[in-house]
CHARMM-style PDB file with segment names, atoms N, HN, CA, C and O in Angstrom:
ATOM      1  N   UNK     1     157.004  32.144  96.743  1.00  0.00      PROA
ATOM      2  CA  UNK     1     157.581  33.243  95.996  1.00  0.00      PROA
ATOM      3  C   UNK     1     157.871  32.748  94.588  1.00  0.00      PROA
ATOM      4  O   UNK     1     158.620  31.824  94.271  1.00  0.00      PROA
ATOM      5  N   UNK     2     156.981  33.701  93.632  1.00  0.00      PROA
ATOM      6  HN  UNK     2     156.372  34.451  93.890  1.00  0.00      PROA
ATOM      7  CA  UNK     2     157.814  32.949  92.220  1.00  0.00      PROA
ATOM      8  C   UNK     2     158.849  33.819  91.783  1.00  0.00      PROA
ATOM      9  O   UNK     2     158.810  35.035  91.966  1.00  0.00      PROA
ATOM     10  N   UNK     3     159.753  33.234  91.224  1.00  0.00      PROA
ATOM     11  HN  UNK     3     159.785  32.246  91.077  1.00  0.00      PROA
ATOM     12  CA  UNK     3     160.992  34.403  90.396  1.00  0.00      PROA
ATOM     13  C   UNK     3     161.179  33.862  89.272  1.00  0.00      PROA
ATOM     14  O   UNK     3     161.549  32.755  88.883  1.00  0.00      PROA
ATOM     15  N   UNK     4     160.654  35.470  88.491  1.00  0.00      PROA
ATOM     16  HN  UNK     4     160.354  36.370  88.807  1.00  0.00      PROA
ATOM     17  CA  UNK     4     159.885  35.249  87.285  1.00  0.00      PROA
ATOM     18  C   UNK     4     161.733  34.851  86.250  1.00  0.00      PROA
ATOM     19  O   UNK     4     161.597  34.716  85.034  1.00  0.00      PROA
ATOM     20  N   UNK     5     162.681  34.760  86.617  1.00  0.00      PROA
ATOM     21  HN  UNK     5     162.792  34.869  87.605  1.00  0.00      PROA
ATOM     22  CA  UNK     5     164.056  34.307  85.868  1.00  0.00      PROA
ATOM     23  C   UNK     5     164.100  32.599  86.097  1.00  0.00      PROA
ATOM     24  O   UNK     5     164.131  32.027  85.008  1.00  0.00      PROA
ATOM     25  N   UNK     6     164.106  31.883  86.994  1.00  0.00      PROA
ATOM     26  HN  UNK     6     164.081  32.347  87.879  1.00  0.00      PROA
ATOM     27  CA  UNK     6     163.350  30.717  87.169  1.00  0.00      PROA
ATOM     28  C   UNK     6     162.246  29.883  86.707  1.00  0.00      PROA
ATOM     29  O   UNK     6     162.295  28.694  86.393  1.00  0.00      PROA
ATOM     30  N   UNK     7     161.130  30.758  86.710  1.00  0.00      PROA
ATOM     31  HN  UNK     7     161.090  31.724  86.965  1.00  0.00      PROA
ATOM     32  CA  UNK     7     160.688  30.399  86.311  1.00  0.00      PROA
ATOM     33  C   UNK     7     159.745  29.013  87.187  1.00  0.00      PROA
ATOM     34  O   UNK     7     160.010  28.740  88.358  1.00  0.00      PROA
ATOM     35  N   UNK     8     158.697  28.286  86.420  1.00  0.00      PROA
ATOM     36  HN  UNK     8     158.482  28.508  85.469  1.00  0.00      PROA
ATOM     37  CA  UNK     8     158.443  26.720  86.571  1.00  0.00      PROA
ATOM     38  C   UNK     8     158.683  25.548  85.471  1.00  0.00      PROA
ATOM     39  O   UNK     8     157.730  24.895  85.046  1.00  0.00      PROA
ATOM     40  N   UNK     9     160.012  25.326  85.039  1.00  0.00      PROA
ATOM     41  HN  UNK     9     160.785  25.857  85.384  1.00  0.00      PROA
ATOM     42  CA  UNK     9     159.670  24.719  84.378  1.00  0.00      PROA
ATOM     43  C   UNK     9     158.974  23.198  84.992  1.00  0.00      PROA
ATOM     44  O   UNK     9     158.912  22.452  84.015  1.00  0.00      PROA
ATOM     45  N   UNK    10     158.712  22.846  85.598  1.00  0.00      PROA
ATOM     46  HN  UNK    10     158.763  23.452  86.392  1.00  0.00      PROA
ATOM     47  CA  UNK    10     158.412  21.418  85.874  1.00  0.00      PROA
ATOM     48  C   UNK    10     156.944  21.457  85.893  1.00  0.00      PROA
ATOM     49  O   UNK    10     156.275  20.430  86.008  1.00  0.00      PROA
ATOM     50  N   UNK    11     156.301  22.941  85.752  1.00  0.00      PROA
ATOM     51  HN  UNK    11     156.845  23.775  85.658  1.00  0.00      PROA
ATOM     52  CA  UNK    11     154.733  22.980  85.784  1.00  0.00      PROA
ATOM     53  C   UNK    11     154.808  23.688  84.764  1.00  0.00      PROA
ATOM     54  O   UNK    11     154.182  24.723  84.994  1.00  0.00      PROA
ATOM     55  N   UNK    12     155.309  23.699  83.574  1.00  0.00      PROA
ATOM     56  HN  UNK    12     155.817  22.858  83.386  1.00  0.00      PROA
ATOM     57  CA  UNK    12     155.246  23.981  81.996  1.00  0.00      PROA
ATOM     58  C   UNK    12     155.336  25.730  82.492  1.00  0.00      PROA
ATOM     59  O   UNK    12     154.690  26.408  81.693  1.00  0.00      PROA
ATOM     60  N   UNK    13     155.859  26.413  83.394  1.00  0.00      PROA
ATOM     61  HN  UNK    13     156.383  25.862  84.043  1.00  0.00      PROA
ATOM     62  CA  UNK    13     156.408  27.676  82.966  1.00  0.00      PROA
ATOM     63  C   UNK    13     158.063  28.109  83.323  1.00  0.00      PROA
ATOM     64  O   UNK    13     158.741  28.206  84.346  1.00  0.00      PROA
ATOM     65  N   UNK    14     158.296  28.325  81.692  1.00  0.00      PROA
ATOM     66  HN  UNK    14     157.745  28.246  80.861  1.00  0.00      PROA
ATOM     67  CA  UNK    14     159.299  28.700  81.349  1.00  0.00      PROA
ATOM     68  C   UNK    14     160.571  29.792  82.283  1.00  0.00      PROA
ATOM     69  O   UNK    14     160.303  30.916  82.706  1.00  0.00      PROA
ATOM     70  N   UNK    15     161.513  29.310  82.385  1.00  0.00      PROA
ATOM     71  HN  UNK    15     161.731  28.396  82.041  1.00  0.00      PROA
ATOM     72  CA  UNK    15     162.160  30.577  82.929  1.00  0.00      PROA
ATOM     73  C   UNK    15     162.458  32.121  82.072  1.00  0.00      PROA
ATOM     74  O   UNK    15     162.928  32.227  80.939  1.00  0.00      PROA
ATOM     75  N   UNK    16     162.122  32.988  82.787  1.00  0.00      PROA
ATOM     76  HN  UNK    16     161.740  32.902  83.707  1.00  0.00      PROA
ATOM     77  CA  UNK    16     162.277  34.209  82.214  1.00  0.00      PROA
ATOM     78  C   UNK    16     160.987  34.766  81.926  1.00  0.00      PROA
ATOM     79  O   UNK    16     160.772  35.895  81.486  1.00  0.00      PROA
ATOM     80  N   UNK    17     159.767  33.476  82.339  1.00  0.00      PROA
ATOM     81  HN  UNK    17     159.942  32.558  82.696  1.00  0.00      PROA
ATOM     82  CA  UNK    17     157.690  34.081  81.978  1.00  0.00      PROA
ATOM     83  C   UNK    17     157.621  35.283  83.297  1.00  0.00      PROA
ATOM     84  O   UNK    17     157.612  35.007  84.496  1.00  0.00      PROA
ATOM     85  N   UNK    18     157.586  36.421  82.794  1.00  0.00      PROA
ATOM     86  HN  UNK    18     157.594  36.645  81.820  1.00  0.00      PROA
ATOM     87  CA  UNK    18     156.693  37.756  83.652  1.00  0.00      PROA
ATOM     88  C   UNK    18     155.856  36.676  84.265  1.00  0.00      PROA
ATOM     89  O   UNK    18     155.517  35.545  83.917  1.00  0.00      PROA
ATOM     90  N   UNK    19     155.607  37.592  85.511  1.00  0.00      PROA
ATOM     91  HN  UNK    19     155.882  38.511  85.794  1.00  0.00      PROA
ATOM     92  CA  UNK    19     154.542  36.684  86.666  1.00  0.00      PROA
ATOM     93  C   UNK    19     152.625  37.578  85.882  1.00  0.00      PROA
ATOM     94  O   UNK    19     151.628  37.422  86.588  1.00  0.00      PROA
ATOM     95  N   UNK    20     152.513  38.189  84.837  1.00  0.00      PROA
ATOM     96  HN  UNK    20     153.323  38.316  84.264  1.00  0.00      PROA
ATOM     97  CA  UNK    20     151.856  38.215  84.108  1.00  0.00      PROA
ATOM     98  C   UNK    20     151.239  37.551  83.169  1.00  0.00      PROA
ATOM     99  O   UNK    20     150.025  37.534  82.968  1.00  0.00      PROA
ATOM    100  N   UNK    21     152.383  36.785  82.359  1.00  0.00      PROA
ATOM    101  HN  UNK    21     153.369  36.798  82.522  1.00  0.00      PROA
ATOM    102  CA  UNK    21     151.947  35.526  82.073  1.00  0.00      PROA
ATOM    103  C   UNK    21     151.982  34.622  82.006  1.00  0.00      PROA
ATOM    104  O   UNK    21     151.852  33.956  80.979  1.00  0.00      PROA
ATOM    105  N   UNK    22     152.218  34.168  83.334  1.00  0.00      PROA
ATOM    106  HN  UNK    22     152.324  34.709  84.168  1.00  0.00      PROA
ATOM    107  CA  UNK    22     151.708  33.164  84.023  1.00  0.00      PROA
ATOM    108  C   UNK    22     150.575  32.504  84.417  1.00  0.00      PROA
ATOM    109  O   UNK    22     149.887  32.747  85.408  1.00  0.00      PROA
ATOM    110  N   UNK    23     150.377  31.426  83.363  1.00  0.00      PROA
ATOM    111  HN  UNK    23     150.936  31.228  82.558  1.00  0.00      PROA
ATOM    112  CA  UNK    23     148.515  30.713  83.217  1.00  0.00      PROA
ATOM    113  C   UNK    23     147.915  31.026  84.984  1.00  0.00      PROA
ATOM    114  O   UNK    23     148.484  30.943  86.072  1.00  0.00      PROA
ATOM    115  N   UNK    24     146.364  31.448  84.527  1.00  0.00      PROA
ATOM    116  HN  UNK    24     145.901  31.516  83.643  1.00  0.00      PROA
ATOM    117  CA  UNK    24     145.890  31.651  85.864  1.00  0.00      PROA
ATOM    118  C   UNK    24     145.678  30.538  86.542  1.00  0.00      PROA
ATOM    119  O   UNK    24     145.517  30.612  87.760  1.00  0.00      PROA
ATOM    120  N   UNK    25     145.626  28.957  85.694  1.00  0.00      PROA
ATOM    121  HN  UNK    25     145.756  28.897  84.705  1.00  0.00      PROA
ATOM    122  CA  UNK    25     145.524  27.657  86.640  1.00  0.00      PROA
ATOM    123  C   UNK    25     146.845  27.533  87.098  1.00  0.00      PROA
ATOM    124  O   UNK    25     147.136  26.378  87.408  1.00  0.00      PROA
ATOM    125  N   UNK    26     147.668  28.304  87.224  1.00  0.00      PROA
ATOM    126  HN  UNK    26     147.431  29.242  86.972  1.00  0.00      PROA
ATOM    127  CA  UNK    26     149.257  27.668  87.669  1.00  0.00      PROA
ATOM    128  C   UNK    26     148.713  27.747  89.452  1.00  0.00      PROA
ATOM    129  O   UNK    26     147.933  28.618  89.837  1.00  0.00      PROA
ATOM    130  N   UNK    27     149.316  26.640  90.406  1.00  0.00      PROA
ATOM    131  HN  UNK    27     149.950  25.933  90.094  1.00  0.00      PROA
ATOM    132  CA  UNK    27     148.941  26.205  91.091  1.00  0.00      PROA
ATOM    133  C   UNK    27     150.782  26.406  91.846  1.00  0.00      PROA
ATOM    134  O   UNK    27     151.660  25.780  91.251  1.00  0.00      PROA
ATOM    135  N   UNK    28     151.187  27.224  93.037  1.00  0.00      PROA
ATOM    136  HN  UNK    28     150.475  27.732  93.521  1.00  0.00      PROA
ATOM    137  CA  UNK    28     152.198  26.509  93.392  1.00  0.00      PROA
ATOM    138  C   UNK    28     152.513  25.321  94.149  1.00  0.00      PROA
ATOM    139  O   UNK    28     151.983  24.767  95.112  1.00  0.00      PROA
ATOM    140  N   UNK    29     154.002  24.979  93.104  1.00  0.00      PROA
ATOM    141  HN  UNK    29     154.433  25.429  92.322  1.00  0.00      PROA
ATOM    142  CA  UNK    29     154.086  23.755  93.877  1.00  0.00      PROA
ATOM    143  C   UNK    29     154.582  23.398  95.243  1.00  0.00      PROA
ATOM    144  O   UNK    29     154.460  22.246  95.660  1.00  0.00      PROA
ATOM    145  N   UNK    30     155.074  24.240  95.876  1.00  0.00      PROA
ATOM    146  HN  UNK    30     155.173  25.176  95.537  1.00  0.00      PROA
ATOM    147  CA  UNK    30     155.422  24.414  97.299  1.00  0.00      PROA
ATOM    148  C   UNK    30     154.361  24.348  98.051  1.00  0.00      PROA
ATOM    149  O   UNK    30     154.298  23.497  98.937  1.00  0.00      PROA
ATOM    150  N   UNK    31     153.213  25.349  97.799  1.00  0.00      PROA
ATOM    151  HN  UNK    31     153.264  26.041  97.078  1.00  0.00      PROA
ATOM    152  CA  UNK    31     151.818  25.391  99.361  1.00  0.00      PROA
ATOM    153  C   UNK    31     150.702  24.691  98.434  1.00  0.00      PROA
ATOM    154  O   UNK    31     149.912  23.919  98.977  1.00  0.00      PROA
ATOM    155  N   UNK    32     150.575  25.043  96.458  1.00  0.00      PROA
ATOM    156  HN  UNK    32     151.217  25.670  96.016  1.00  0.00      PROA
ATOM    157  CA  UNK    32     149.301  24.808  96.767  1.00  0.00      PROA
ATOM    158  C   UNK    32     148.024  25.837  96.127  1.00  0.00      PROA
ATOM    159  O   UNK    32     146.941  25.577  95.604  1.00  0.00      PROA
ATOM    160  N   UNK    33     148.811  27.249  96.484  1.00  0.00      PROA
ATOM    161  HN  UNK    33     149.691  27.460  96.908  1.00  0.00      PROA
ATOM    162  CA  UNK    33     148.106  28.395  96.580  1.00  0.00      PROA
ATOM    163  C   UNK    33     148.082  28.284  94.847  1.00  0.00      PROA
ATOM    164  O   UNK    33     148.847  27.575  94.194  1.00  0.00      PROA
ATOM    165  N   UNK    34     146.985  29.184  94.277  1.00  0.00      PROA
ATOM    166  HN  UNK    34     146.363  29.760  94.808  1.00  0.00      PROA
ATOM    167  CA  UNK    34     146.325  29.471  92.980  1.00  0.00      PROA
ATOM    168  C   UNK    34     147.366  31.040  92.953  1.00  0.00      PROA
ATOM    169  O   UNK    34     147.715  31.628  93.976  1.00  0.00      PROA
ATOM    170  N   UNK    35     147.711  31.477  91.529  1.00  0.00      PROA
ATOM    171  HN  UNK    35     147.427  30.999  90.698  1.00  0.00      PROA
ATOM    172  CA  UNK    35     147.819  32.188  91.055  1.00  0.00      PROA
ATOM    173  C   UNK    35     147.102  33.287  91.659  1.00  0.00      PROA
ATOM    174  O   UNK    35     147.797  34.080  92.294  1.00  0.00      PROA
ATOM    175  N   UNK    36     145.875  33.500  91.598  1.00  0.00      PROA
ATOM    176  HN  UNK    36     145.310  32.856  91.082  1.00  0.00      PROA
ATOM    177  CA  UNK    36     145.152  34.681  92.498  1.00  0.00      PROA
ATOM    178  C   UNK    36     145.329  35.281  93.805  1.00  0.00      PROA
ATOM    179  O   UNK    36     145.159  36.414  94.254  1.00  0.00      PROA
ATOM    180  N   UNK    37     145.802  33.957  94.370  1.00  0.00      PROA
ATOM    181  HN  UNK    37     145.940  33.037  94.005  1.00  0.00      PROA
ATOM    182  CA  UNK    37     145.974  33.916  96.153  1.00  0.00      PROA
ATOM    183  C   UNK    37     147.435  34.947  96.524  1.00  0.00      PROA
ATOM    184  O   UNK    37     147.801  35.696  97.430  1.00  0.00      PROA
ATOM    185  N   UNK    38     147.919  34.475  95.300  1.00  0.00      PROA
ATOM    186  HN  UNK    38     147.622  33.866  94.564  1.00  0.00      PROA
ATOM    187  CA  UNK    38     149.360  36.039  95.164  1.00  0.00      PROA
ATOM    188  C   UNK    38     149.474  37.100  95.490  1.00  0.00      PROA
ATOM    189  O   UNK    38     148.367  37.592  95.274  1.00  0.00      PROA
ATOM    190  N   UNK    39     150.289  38.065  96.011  1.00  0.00      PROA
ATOM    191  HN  UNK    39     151.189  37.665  96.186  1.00  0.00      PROA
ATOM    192  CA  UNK    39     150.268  39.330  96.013  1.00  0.00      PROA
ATOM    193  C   UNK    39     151.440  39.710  95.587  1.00  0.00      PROA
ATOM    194  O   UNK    39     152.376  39.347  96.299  1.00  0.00      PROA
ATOM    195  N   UNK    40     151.769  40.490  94.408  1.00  0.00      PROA
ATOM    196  HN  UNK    40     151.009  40.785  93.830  1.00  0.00      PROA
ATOM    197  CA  UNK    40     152.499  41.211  94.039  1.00  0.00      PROA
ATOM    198  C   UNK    40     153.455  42.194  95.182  1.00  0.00      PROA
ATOM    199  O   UNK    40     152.947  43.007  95.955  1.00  0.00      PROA
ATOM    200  N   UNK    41     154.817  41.924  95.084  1.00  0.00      PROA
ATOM    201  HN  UNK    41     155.229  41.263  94.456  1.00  0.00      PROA
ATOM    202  CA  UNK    41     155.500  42.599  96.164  1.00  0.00      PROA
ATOM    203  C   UNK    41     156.799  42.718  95.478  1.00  0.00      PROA
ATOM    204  O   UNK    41     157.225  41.819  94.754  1.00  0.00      PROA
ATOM    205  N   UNK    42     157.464  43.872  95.709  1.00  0.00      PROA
ATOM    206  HN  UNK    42     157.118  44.602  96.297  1.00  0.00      PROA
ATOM    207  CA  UNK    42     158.816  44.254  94.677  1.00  0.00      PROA
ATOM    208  C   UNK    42     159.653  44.168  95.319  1.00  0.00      PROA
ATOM    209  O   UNK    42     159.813  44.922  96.279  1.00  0.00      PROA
ATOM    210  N   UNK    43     160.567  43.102  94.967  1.00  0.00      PROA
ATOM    211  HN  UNK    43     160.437  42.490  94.187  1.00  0.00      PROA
ATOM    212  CA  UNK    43     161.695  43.136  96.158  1.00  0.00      PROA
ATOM    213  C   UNK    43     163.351  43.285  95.739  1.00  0.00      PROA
ATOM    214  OT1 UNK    43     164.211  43.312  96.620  1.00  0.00      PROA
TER     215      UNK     43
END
């Protein structure tokens, strides 16, 4: 789960970056999964 107020900073994204722009190589660091592998869900 990313939360876009958090942010990554430790993988150069900023807290407060929209999950929009968020580089498409961002990789999470928890599983692994690519940016693409995401699904948008409003919670």
């Amino acid at each position: 789960m990313y939360d876009e107020a958090a942010g990554d900073p430790e993988h150069g994204v900023a807290p407060g970056t929209v999950w929009e722009q968020v580089p498409m190589n961002w990789t999470c660091p928890e599983c692994g999964a690519r940016k693409e592998d995401f699904e948008m869900v409003q919670i």
